[in-house]
C-alpha positions as CSV (number, residue, x, y, z in Angstrom):
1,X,-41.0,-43.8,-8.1
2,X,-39.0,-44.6,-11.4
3,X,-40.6,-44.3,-15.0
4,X,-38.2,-44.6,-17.9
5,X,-35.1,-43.7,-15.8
6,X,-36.2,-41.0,-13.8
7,X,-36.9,-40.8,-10.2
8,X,-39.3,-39.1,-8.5
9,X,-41.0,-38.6,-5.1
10,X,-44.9,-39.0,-6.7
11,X,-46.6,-38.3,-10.3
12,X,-50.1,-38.4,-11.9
13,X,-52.2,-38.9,-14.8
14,X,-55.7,-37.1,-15.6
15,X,-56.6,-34.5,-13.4
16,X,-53.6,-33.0,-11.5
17,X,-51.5,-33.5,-15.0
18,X,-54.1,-31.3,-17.1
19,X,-54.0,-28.6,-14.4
20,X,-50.3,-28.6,-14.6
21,X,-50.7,-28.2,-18.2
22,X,-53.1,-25.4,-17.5
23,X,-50.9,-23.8,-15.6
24,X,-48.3,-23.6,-17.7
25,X,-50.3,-22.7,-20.3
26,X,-52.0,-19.2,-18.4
27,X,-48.4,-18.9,-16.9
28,X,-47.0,-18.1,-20.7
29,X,-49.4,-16.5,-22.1
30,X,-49.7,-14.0,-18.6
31,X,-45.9,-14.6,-16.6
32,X,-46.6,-11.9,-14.6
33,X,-49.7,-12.3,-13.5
34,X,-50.2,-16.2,-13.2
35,X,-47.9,-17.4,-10.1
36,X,-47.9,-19.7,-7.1
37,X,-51.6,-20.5,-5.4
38,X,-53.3,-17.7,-7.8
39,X,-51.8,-19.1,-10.5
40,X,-53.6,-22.7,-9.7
41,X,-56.8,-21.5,-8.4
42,X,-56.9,-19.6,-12.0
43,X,-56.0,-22.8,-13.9
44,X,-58.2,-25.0,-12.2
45,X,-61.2,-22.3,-12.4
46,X,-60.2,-21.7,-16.0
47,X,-58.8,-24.3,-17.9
48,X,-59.1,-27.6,-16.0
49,X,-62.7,-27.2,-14.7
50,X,-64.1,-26.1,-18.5
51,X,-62.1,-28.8,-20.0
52,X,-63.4,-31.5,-17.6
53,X,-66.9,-30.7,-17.9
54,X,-66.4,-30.4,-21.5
55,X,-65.3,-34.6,-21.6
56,X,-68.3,-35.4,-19.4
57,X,-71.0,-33.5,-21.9
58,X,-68.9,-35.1,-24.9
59,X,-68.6,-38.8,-22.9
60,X,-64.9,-38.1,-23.9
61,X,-63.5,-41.3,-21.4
62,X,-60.0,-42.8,-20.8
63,X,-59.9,-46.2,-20.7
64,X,-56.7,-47.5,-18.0
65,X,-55.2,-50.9,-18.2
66,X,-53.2,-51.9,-14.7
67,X,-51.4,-54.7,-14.2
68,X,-49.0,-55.7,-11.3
69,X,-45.0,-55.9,-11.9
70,X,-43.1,-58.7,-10.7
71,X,-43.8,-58.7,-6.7
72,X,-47.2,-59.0,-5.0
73,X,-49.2,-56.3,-4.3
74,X,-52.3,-55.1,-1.8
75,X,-55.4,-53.2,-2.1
76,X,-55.0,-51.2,1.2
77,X,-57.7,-50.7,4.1
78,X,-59.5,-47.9,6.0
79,X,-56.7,-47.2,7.9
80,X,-53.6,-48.4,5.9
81,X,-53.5,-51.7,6.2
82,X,-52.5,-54.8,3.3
83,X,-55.7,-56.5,2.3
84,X,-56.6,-58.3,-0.7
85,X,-53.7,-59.5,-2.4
86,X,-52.6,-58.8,-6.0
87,X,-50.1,-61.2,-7.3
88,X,-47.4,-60.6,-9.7
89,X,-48.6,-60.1,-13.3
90,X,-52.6,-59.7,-12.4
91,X,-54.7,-57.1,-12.9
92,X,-55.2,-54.5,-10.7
93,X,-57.4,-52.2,-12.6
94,X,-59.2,-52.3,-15.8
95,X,-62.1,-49.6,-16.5
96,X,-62.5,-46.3,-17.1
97,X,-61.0,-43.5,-15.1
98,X,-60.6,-39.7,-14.6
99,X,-56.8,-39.9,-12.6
100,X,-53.9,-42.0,-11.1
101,X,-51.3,-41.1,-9.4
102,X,-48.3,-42.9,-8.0
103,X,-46.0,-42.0,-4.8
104,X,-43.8,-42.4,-1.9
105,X,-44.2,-39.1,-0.2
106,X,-48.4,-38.4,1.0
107,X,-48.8,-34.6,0.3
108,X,-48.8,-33.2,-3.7
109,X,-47.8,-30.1,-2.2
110,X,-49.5,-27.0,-0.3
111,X,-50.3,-29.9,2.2
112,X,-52.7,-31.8,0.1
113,X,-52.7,-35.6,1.0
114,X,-53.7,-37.3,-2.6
115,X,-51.6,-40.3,-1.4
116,X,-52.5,-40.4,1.9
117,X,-51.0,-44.1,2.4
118,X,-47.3,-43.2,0.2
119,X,-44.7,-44.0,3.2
120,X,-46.9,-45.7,5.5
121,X,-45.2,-49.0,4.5
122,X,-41.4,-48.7,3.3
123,X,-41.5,-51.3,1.0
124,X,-44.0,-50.0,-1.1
125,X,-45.4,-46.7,-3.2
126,X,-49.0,-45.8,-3.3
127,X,-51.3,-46.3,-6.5
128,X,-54.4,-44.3,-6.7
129,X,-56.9,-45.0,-9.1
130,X,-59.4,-42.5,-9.2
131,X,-63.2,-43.2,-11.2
132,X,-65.3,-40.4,-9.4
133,X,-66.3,-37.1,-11.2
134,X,-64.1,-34.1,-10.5
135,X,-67.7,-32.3,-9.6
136,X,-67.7,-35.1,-6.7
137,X,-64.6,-34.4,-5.6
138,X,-64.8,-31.0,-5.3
139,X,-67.7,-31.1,-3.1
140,X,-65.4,-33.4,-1.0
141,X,-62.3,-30.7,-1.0
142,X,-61.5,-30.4,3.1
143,X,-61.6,-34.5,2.9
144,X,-59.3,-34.7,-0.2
145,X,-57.6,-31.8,0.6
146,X,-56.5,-33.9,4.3
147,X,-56.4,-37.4,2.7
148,X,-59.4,-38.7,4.8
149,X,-61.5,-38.8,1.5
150,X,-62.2,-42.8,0.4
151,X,-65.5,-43.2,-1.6
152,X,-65.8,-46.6,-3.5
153,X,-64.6,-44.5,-6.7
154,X,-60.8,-44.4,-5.2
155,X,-58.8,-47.7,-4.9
156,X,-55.7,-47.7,-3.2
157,X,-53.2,-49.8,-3.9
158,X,-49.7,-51.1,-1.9
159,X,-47.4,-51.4,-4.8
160,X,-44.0,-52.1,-5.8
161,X,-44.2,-51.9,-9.5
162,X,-47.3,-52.0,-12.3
163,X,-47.3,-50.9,-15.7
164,X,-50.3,-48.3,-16.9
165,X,-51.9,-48.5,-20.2
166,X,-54.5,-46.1,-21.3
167,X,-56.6,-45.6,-23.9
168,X,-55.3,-42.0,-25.0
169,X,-52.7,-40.0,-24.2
170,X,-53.1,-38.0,-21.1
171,X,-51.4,-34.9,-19.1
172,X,-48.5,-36.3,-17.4
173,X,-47.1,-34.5,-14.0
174,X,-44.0,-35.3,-11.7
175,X,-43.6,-33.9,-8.7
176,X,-46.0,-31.1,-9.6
177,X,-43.9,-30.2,-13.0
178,X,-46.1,-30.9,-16.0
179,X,-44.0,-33.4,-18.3
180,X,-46.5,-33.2,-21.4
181,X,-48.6,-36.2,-22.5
């Protein structure tokens, strides 16, 4: 994946960016303490969770604009195959959502399959838009944690280029290094 000149094996916006940014955060104020899976599981428990529920009791929504690059692109099936074709310069999403995230490799780390598509085709990376409620997928953790997890509130997309618009500035993560907002 390439955004403004650098390369990367797969990023995010929303959810996985804010608990990088949590992280980071506990990991400063407590360096000794905050570290590896503790570290997360701290984050997420502490920072990301409280935050999150705080935007759905305040309504607090990012509004995403998607729109294909140059080549055509394809919603993907059940099991990885191009359906539904996207052509250059059309929209591929344009709502509300709570996360995207863009790769060519399937697992975010610690073996968890967010793009569970990313490689499957060569010539393409692996858009995620996510709309369902971090509560939901929570619930759902063994099936998002192995990549089996597709409710209608995740579209996966084939893609070889798009740009992202949103409606605020949100938590930006690379290859699970938080890169601000």
């Amino acid at each position: 994946v390439e955004t403004d000149g650098m390369l990367y094996p797969f990023g995010g916006l929303g959810w996985d960016g804010q608990w990088l940014e949590d992280y980071e955060r506990l990991n400063t104020l407590f360096p000794e303490v905050v570290k590896g899976r503790v570290g997360y599981i701290l984050a997420f428990l502490g920072g990301t969770i409280p935050r999150k529920l705080y935007d759905v009791v305040t309504r607090n929504r990012v509004h995403a604009d998607i729109i294909n690059g140059p080549h055509r692109a394809y919603r993907i099936g059940l099991h990885g195959e191009k359906t539904d074709p996207i052509e250059p310069g059309e929209p591929i999403y344009n709502g509300n959502i709570t996360s995207v995230a863009l790769g060519t490799v399937p697992d975010y780390g610690y073996g968890i399959r967010i793009l569970p598509f990313a490689g499957k085709d060569l010539e393409y990376m692996h858009l995620r838009v996510v709309t369902i409620s971090m509560a939901r997928a929570i619930l759902a953790a063994p099936a998002v944690y192995n990549g089996s997890y597709r409710p209608s509130g995740i579209q996966d997309i084939y893609v070889k280029s798009c740009s992202v618009d949103f409606s605020k500035p949100l938590p930006f993560e690379i290859a699970g290094e938080s890169m601000g907002r």
